[in-house]
C-alpha positions, -999 to 999 in steps of 0.1 A, spaced: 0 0 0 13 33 -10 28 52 21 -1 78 15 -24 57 14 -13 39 51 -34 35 81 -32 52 116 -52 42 148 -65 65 170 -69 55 207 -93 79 227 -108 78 262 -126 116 276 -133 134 308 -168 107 310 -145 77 315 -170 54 290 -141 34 284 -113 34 252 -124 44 219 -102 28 192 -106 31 153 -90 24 123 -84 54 101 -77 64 64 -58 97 65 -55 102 28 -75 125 1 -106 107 14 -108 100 53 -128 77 73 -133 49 95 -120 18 82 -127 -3 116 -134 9 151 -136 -9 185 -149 3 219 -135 -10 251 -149 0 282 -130 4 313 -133 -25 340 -152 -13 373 -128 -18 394 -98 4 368 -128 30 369 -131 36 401 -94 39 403 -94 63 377 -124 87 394 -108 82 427 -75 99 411 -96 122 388 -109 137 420 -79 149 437 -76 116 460 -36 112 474 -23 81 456 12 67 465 38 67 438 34 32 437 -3 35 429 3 64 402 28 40 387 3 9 386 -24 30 379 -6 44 346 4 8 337 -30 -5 339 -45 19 321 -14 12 292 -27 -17 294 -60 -14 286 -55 9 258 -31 -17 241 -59 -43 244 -80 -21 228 -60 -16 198 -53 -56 197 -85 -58 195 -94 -36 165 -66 -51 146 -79 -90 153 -112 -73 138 -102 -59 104 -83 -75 77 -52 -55 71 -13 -64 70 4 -50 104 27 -31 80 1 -12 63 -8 7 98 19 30 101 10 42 137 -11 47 163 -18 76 179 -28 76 220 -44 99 241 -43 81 275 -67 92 299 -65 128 315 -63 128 353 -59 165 356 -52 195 332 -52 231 345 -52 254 318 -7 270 316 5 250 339 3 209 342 -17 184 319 -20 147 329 -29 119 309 -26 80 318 -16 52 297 19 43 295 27 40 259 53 13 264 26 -19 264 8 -6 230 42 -2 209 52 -35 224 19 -55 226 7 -45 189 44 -41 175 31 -6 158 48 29 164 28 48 190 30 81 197 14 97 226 19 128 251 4 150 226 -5 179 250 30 190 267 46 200 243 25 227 236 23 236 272 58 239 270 54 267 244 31 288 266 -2 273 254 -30 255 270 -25 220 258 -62 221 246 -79 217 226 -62 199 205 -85 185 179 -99 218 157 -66 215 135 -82 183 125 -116 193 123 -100 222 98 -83 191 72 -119 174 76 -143 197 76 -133 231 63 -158 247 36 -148 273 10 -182 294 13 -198 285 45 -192 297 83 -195 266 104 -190 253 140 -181 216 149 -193 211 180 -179 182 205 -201 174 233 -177 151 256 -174 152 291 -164 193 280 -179 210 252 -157 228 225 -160 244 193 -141 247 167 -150 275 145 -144 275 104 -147 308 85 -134 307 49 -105 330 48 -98 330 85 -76 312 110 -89 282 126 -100 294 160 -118 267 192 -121 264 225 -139 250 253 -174 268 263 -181 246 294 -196 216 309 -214 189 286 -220 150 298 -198 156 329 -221 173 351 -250 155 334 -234 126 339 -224 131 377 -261 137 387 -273 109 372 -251 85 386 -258 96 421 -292 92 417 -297 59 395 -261 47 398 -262 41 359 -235 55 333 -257 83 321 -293 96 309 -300 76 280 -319 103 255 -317 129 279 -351 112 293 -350 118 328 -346 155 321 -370 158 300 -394 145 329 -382 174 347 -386 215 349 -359 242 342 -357 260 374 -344 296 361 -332 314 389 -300 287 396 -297 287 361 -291 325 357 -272 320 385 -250 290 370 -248 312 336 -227 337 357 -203 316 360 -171 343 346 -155 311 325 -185 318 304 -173 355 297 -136 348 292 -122 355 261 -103 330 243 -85 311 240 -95 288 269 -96 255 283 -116 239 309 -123 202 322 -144 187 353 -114 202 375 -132 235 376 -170 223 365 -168 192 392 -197 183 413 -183 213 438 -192 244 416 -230 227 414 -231 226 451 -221 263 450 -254 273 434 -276 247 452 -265 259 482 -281 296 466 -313 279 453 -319 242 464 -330 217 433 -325 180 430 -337 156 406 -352 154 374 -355 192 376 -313 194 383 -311 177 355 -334 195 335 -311 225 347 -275 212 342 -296 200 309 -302 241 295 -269 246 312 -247 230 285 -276 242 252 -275 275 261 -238 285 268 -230 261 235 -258 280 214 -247 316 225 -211 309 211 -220 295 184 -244 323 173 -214 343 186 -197 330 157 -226 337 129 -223 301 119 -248 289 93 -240 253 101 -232 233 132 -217 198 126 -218 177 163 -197 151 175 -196 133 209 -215 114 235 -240 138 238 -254 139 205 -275 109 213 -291 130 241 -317 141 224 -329 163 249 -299 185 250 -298 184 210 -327 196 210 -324 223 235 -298 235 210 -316 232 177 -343 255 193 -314 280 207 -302 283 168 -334 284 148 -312 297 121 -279 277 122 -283 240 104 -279 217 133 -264 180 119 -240 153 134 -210 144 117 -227 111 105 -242 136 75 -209 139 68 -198 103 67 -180 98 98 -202 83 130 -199 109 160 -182 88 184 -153 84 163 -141 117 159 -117 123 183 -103 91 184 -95 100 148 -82 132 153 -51 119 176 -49 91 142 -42 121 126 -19 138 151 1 113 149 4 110 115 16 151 117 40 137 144 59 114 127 58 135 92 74 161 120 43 188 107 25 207 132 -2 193 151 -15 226 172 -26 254 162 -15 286 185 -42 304 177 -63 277 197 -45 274 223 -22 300 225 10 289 218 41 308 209 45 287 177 36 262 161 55 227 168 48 185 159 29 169 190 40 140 210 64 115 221 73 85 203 76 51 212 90 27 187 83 -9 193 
């Protein structure tokens, strides 16, 4: 197979913890999703991973295991996906791992988990992961990362338009013909969402968004919640569940008590409305999603009715099923790597210049 025509796997787990996304990407003049795998996490390596996620002390000892296991998890899942698909290990010329963040404050650390070592060794493929650092180390915020790949993909030569990630975070990425590539994070998405509803049901999320659609906006703690300076901040910016943890809810409940279906309703309009003012911010005529939360169609559609004028699709109209887009995008990042290109884009995330992403490991 000719070298541009090789394949790349992207490895990918988020702020919700669902577990390791892997797929099997074409990088060429037409991308997609050859294969894909998904891989959740065992319950007793989740809870691990929370526990540490939260700011509880771990030994070194357990920081060390902790980063194994997780390598170890992610290199299963890429076994995996290869046993899957029929394709000659020398026709994927790397893979390309997140790990799993524990912690990432915005210029000064970023932590992700997954020790590299067991996937180059396990799957005898070049890995490269550590994507974030290295822009850190030139004065940006280490995120987000993937709008440089949403540019290559979906970039239009007469049309303003969003892509819109709804993880555990949601971020834009925001595509104006004959302007830099500009993103950033706008807030919480599934993470809060997500939080509530497993202290109520003890269940992985709200399938649909059901439960809050049972439920009743309360608008006082949501004006409240809206004022919330992150949301005025000017970019760029970054954000995770370090700042919008269960803690800043309690803030506002403590203001104006609510629980339940209607919390959830709340947390719910929380997410569509600071999404849907920066996108109108942006005059976009079309919004492409990707992410857990499009299948909550409760929140989609508390966006669709926040931006009656903005076509509101998921990237699936555009070939490429919503949940594999980020795994994709650090499939493509580490293609860039190892082509020693650029994989961020300063005007994102602030960077001094721009530089190739990652650390290599070669099998």
């Amino acid at each position: 197979m000719p070298a541009q025509d090789q394949l790349y796997i992207g490895l990918m787990s988020g702020t919700s913890m669902d577990g390791v996304d892997a797929v099997l990407a074409r990088l060429d003049k037409e991308p997609g999703v050859v294969g894909h795998y998904s891989l959740p996490y065992p319950k007793d390596l989740l809870t691990s991973l929370r526990r540490a996620a939260s700011g509880n002390a771990l030994s070194a000892c357990d920081w060390l295991q902790l980063d194994q296991n997780v390598g170890e998890h992610f290199a299963l899942a890429a076994s995996r996906l290869i046993a899957k698909q029929d394709v000659e290990l020398n026709n994927i010329a790397a893979i390309g791992s997140h790990g799993q963040t524990i912690w990432h404050e915005p210029h000064s650390s970023s932590m992700q988990i997954g020790n590299a070592n067991p996937i180059a060794a396990q799957t005898g493929i070049t890995t490269v992961a550590d994507f974030r650092r290295m822009d850190m180390a030139y004065g940006g915020q280490g995120a987000p990362l993937v709008p440089a790949f949403h540019g290559a993909l979906f970039s239009a030569p007469s049309e303003r338009r969003v892509i819109l990630n709804l993880g555990g975070i949601a971020n834009i990425t925001v595509l104006n013909p004959g302007d830099s590539i500009s993103g950033y994070d706008t807030g919480p998405a599934n993470c809060l969402l997500d939080t509530h509803y497993r202290h109520c049901f003890d269940k992985a999320y709200d399938e649909n968004g059901d439960w809050a659609a049972s439920g009743s906006v309360q608008q006082t703690l949501l004006e409240n919640m809206l004022s919330e300076p992150y949301f005025e901040q000017a970019a760029p910016k970054s954000t995770g569940p370090e700042h919008f943890s269960w803690g800043w809810v309690t803030h506002y409940l403590n203001q104006q008590p609510c629980e339940g279906a209607d919390l959830q309703a709340t947390l719910t309009a929380l997410t569509a409305e600071t999404v849907a003012k920066e996108i109108k911010k942006q005059q976009a005529e079309r919004a492409i999603v990707c992410g857990g939360g499009v299948y909550n169609r409760q929140l989609m559609q508390g966006i669709q009715d926040a931006l009656p004028n903005t076509v509101v699709e998921t990237t699936a109209a555009h070939g490429i099923d919503p949940q594999h887009i980020e795994a994709m995008a650090f499939a493509w990042l580490a293609k860039q790597r190892l082509a020693q290109e650029p994989g961020n884009l300063p005007s994102v995330t602030g960077a001094r210049q721009h530089c190739p992403l990652g650390a290599v490991y070669q099998p």
